[in-house]
Backbone as XML, in Angstrom:
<?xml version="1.0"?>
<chain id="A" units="angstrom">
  <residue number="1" name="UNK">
    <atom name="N" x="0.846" y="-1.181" z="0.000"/>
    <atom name="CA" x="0.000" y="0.000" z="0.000"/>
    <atom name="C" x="0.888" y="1.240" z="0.000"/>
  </residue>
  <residue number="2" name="UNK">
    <atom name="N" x="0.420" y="1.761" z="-0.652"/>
    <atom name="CA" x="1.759" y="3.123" z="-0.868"/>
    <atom name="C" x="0.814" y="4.418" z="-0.031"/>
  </residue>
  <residue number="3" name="UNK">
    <atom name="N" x="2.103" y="5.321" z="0.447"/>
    <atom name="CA" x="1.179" y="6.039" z="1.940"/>
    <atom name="C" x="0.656" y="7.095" z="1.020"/>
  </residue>
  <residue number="4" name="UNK">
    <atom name="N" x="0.003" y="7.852" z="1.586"/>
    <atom name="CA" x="-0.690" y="9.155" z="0.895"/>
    <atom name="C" x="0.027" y="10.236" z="1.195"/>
  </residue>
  <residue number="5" name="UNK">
    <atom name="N" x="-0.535" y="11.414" z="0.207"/>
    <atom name="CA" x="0.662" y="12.381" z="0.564"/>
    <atom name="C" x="0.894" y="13.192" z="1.453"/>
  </residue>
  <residue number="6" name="UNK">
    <atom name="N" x="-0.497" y="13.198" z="2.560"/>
    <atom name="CA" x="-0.462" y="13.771" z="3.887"/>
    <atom name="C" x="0.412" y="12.738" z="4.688"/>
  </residue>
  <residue number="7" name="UNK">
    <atom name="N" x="0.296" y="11.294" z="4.527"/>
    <atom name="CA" x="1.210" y="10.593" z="5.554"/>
    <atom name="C" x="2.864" y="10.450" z="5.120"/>
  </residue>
  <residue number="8" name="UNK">
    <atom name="N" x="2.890" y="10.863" z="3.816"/>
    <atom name="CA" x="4.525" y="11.457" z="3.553"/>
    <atom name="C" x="4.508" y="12.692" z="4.169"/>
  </residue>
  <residue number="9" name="UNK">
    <atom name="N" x="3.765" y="13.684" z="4.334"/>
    <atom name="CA" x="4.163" y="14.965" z="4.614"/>
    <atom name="C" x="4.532" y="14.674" z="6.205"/>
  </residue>
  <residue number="10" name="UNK">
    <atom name="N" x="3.975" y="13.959" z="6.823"/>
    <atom name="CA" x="3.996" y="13.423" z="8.402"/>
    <atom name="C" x="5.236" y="13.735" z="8.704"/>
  </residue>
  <residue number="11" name="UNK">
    <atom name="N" x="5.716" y="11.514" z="7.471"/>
    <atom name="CA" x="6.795" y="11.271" z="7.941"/>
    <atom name="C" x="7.783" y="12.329" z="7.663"/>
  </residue>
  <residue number="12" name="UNK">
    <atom name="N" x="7.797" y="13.484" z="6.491"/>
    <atom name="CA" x="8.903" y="14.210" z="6.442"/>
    <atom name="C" x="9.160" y="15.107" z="7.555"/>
  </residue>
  <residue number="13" name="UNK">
    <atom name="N" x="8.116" y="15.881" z="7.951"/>
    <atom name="CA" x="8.065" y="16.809" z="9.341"/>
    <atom name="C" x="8.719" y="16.016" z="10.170"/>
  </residue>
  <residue number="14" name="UNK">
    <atom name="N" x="8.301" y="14.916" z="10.656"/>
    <atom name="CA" x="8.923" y="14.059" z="11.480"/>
    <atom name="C" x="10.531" y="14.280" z="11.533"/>
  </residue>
  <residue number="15" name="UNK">
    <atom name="N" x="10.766" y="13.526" z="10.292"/>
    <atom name="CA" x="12.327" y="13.044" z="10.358"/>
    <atom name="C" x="12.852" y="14.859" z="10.670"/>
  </residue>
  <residue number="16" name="UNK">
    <atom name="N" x="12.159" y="15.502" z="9.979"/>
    <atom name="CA" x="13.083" y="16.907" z="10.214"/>
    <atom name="C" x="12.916" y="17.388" z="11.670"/>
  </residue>
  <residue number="17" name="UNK">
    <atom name="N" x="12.350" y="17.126" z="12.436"/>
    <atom name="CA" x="11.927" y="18.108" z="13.823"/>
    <atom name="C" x="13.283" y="16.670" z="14.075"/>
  </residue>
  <residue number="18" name="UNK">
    <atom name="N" x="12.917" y="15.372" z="13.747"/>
    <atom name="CA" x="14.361" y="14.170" z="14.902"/>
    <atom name="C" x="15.709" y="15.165" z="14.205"/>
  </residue>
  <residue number="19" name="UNK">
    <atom name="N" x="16.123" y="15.393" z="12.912"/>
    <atom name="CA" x="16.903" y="16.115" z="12.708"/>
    <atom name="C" x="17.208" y="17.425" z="13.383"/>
  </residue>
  <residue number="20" name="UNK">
    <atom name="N" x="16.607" y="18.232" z="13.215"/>
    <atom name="CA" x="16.948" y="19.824" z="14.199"/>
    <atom name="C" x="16.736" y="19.531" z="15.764"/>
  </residue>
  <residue number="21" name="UNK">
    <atom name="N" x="16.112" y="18.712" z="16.276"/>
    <atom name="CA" x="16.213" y="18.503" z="17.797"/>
    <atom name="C" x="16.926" y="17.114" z="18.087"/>
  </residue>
  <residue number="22" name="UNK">
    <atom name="N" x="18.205" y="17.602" z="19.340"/>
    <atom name="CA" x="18.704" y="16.429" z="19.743"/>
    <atom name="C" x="18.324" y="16.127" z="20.368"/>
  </residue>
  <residue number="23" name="UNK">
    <atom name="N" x="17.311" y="15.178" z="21.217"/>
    <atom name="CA" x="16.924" y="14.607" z="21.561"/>
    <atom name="C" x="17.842" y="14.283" z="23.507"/>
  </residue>
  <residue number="24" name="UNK">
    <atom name="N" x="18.782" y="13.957" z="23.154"/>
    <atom name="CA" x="19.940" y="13.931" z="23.959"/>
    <atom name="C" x="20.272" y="14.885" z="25.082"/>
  </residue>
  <residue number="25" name="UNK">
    <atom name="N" x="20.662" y="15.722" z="23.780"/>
    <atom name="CA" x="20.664" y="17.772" z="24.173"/>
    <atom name="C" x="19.694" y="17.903" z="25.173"/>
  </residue>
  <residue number="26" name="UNK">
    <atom name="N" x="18.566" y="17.980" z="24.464"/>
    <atom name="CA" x="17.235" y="18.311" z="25.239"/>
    <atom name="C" x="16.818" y="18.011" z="26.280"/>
  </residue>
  <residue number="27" name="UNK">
    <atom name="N" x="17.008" y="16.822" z="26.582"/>
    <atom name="CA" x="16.695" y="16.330" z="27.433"/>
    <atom name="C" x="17.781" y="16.283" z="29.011"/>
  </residue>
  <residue number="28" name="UNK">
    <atom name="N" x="19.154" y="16.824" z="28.520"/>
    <atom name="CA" x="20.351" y="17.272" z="29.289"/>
    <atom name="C" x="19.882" y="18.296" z="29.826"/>
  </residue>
  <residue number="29" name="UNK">
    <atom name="N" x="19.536" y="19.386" z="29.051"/>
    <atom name="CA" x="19.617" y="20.685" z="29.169"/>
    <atom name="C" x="18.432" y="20.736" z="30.384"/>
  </residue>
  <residue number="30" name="UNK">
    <atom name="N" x="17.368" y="20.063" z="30.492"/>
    <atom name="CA" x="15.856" y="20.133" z="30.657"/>
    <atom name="C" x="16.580" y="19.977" z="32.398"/>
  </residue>
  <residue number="31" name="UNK">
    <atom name="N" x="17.431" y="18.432" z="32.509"/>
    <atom name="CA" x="17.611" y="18.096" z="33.594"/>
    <atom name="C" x="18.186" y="18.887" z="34.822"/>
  </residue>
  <residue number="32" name="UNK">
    <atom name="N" x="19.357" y="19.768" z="33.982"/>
    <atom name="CA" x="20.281" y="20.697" z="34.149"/>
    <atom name="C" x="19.211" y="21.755" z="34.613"/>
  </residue>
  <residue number="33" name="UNK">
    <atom name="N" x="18.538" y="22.518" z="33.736"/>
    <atom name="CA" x="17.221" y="23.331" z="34.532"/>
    <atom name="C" x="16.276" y="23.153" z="35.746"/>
  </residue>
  <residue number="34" name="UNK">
    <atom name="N" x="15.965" y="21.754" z="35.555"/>
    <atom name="CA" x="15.167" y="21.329" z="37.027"/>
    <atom name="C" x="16.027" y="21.181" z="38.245"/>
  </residue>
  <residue number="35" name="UNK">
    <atom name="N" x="16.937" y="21.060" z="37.900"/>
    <atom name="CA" x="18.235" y="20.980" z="39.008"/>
    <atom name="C" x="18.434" y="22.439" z="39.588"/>
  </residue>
  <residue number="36" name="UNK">
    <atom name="N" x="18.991" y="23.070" z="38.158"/>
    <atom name="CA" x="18.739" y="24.436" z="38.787"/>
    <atom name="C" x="18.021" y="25.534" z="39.438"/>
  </residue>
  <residue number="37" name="UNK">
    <atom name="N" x="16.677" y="24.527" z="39.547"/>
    <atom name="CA" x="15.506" y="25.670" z="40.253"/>
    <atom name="C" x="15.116" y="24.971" z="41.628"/>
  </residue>
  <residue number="38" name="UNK">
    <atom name="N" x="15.815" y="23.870" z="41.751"/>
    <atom name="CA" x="15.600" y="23.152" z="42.980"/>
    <atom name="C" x="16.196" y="23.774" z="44.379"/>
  </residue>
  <residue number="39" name="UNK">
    <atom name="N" x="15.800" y="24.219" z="45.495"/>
    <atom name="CA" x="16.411" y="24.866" z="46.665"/>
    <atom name="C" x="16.788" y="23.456" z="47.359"/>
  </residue>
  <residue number="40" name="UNK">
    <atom name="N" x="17.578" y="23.634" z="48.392"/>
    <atom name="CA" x="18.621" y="22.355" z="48.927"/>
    <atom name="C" x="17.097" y="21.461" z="49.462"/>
  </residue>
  <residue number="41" name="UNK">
    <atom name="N" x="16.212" y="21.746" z="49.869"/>
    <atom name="CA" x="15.063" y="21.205" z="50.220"/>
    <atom name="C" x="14.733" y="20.337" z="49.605"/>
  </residue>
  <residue number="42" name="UNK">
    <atom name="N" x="14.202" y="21.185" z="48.429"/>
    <atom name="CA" x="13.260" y="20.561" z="47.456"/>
    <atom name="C" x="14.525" y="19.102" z="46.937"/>
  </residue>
  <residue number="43" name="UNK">
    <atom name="N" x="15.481" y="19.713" z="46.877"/>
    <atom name="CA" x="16.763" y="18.590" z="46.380"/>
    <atom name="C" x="16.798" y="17.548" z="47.102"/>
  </residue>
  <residue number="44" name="UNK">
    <atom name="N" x="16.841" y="18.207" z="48.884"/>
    <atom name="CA" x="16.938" y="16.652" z="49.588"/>
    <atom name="C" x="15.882" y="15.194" z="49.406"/>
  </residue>
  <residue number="45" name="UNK">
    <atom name="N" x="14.783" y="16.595" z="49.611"/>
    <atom name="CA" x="13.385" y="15.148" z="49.100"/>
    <atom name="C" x="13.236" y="14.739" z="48.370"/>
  </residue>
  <residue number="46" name="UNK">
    <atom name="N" x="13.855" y="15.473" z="47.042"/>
    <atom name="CA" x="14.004" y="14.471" z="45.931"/>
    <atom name="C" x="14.904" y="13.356" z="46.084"/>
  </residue>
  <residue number="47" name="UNK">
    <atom name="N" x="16.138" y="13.676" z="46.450"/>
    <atom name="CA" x="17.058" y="12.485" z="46.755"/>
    <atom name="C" x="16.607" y="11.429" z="47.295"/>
  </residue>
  <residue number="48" name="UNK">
    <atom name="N" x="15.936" y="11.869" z="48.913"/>
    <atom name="CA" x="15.422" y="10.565" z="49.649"/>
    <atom name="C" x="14.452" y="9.980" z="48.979"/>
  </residue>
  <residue number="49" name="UNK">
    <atom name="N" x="13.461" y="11.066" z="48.497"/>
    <atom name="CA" x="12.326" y="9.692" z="47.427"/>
    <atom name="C" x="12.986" y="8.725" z="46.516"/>
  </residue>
  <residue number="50" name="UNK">
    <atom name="N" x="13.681" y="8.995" z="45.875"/>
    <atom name="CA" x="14.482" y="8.699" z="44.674"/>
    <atom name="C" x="15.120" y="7.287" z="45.427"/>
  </residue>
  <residue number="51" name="UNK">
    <atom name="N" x="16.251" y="7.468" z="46.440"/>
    <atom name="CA" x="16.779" y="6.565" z="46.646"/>
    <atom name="C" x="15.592" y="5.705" z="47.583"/>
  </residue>
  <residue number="52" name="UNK">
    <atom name="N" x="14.776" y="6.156" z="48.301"/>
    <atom name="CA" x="13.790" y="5.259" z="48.861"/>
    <atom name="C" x="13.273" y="4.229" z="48.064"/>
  </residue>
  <residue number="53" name="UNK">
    <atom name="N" x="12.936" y="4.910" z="46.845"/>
    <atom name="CA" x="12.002" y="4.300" z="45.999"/>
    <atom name="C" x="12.676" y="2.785" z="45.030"/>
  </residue>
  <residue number="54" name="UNK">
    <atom name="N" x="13.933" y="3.319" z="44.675"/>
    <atom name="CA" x="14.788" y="2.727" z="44.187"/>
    <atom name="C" x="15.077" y="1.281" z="45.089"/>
  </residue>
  <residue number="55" name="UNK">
    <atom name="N" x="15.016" y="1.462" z="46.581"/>
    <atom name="CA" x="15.522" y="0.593" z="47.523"/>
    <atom name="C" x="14.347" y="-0.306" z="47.783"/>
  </residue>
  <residue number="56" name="UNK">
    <atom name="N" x="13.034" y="0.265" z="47.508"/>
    <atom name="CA" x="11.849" y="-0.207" z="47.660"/>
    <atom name="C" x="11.648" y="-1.515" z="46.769"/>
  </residue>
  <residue number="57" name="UNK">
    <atom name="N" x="12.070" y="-1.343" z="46.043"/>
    <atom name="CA" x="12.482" y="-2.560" z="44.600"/>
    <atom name="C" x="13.562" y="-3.701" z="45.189"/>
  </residue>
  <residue number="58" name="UNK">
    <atom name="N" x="14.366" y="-3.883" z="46.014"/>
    <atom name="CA" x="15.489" y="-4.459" z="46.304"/>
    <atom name="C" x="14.338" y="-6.043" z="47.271"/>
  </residue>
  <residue number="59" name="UNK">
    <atom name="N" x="14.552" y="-6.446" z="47.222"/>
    <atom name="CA" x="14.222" y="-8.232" z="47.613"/>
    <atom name="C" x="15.012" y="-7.846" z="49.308"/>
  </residue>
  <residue number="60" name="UNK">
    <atom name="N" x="14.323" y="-8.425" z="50.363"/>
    <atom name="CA" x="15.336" y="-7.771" z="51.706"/>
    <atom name="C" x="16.442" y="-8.437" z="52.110"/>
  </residue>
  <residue number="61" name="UNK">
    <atom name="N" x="17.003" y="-9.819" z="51.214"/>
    <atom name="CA" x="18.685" y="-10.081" z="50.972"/>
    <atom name="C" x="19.284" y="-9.371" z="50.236"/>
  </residue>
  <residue number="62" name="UNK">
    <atom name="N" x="18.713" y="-8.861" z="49.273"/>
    <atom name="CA" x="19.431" y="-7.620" z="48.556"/>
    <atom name="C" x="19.950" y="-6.276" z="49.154"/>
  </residue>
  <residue number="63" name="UNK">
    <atom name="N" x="18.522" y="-5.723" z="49.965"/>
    <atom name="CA" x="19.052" y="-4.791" z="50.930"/>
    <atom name="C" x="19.878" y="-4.741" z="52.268"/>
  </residue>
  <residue number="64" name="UNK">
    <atom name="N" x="19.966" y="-5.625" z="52.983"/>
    <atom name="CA" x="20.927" y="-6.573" z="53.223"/>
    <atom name="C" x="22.275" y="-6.321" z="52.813"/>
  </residue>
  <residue number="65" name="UNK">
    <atom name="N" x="22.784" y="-6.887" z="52.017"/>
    <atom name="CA" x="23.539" y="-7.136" z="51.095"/>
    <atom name="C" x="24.095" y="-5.772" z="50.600"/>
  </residue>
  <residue number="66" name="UNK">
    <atom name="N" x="23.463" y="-4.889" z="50.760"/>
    <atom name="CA" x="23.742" y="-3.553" z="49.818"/>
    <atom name="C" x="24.141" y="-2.688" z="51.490"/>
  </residue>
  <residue number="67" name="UNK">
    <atom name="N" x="23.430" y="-2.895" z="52.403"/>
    <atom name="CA" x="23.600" y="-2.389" z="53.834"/>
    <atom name="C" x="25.065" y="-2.919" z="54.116"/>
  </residue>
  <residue number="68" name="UNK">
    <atom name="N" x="24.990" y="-3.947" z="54.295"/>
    <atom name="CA" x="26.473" y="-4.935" z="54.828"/>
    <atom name="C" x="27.763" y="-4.396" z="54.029"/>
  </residue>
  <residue number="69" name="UNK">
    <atom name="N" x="27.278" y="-3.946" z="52.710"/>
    <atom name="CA" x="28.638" y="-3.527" z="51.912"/>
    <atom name="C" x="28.962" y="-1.965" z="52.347"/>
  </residue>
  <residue number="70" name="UNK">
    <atom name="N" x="28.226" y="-0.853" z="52.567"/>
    <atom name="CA" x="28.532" y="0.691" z="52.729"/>
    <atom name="C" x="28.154" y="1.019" z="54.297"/>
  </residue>
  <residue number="71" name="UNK">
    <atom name="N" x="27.483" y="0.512" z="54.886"/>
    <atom name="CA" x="27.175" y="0.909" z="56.214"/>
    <atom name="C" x="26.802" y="-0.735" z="57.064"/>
  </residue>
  <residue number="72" name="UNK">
    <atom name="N" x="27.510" y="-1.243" z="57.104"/>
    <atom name="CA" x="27.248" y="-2.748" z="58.099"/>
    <atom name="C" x="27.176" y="-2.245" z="59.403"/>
  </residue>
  <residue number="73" name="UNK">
    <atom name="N" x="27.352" y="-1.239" z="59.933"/>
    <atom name="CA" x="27.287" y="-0.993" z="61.361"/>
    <atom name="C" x="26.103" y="-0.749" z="61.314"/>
  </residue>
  <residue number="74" name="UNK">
    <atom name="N" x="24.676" y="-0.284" z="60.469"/>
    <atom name="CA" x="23.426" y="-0.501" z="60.800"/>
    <atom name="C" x="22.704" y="-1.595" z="61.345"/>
  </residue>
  <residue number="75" name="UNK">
    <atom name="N" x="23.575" y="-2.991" z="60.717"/>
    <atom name="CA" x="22.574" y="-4.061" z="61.306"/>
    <atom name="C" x="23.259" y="-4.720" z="62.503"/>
  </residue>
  <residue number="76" name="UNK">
    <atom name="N" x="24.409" y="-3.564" z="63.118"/>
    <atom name="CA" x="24.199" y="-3.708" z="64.422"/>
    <atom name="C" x="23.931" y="-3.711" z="65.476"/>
  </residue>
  <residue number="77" name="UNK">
    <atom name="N" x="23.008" y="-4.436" z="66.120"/>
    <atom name="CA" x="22.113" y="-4.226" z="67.199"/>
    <atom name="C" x="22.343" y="-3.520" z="68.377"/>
  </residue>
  <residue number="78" name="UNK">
    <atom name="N" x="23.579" y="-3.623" z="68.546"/>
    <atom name="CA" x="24.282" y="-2.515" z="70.005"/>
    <atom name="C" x="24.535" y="-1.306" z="69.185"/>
  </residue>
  <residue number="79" name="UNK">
    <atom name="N" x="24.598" y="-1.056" z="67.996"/>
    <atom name="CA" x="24.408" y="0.557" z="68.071"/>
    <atom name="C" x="23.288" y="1.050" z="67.846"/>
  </residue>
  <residue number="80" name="UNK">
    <atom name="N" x="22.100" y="0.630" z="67.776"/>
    <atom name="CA" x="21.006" y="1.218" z="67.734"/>
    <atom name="C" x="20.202" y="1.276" z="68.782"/>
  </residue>
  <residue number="81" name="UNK">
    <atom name="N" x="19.741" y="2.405" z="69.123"/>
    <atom name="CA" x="18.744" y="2.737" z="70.021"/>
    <atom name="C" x="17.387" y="2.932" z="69.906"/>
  </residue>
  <residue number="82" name="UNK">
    <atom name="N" x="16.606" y="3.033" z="70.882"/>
    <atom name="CA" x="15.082" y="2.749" z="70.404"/>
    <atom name="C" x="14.832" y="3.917" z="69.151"/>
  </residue>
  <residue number="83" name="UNK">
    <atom name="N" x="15.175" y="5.162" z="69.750"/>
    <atom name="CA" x="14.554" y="6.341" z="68.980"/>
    <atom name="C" x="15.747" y="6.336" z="67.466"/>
  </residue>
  <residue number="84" name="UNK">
    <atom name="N" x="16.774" y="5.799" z="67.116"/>
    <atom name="CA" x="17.304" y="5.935" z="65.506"/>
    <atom name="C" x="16.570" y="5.083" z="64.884"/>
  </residue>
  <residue number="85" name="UNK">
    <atom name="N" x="15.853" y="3.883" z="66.011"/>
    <atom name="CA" x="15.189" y="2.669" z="64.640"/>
    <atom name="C" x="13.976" y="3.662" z="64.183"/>
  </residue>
  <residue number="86" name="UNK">
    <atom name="N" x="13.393" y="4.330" z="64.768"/>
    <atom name="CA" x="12.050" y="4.921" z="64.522"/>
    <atom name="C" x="11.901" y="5.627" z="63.039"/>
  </residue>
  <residue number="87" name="UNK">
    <atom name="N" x="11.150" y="4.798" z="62.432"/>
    <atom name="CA" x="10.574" y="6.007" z="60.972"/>
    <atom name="C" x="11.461" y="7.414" z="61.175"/>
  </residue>
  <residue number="88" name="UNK">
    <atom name="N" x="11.779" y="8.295" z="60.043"/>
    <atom name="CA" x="11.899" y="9.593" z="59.857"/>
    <atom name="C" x="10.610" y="10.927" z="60.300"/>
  </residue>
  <residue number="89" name="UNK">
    <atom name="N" x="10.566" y="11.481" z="60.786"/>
    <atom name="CA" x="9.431" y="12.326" z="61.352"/>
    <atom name="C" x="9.991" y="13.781" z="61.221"/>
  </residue>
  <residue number="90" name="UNK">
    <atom name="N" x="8.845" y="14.777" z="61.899"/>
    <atom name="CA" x="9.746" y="15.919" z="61.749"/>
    <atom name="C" x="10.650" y="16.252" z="63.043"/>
  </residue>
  <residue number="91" name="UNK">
    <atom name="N" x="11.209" y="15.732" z="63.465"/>
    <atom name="CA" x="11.701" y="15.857" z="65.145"/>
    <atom name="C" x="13.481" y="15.639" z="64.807"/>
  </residue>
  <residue number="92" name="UNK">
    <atom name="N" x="13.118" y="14.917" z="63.567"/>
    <atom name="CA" x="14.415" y="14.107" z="63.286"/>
    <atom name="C" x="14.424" y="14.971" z="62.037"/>
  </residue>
  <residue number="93" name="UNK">
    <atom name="N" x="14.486" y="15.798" z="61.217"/>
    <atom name="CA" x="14.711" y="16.592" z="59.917"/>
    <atom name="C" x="14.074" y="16.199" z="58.865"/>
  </residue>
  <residue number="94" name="UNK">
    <atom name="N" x="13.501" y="14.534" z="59.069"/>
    <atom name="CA" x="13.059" y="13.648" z="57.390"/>
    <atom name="C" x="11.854" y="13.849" z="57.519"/>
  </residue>
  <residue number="95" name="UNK">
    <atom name="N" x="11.411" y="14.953" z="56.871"/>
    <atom name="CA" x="9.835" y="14.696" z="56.619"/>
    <atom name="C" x="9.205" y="15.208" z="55.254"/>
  </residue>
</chain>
């Protein structure tokens, strides 16, 4: 079936907007901007969601495993006290 000449005109617009926009670029530049309008706040909570969320995915031998390698002194029981095991709140800065 041969396309019509509105669906050539498509694909040509097309290929020309993938041509004049990098894609790459754009999407650098975009990141680079949201970064830049972020105050240390807005940055931290992004971080902790980010890595929360990320960790949220991990199987709990994995997290484990990922604990034991950068901070193993967490899953030690004599250094923790009642109030560090406790959720993040606002008392403690994480909220």
């Amino acid at each position: 079936m041969t396309p019509t000449i509105s669906q050539m005109k498509d694909i040509m617009n097309n290929t020309t907007k993938d041509n004049i926009i990098d894609r790459d670029e754009l999407q650098d530049q975009y990141v680079k901007e949201l970064i830049d309008s972020m105050d240390f706040d807005t940055m931290e909570e992004f971080v902790y969601d980010t890595i929360n969320d990320n960790l949220d995915k991990y199987s709990l031998d994995e997290l484990i495993e990922e604990v034991e390698e950068y901070n193993p002194e967490l899953l030690d029981d004599t250094n923790q006290t009642e109030d560090e095991s406790e959720e993040p709140n606002e008392l403690t800065g994480w909220n």
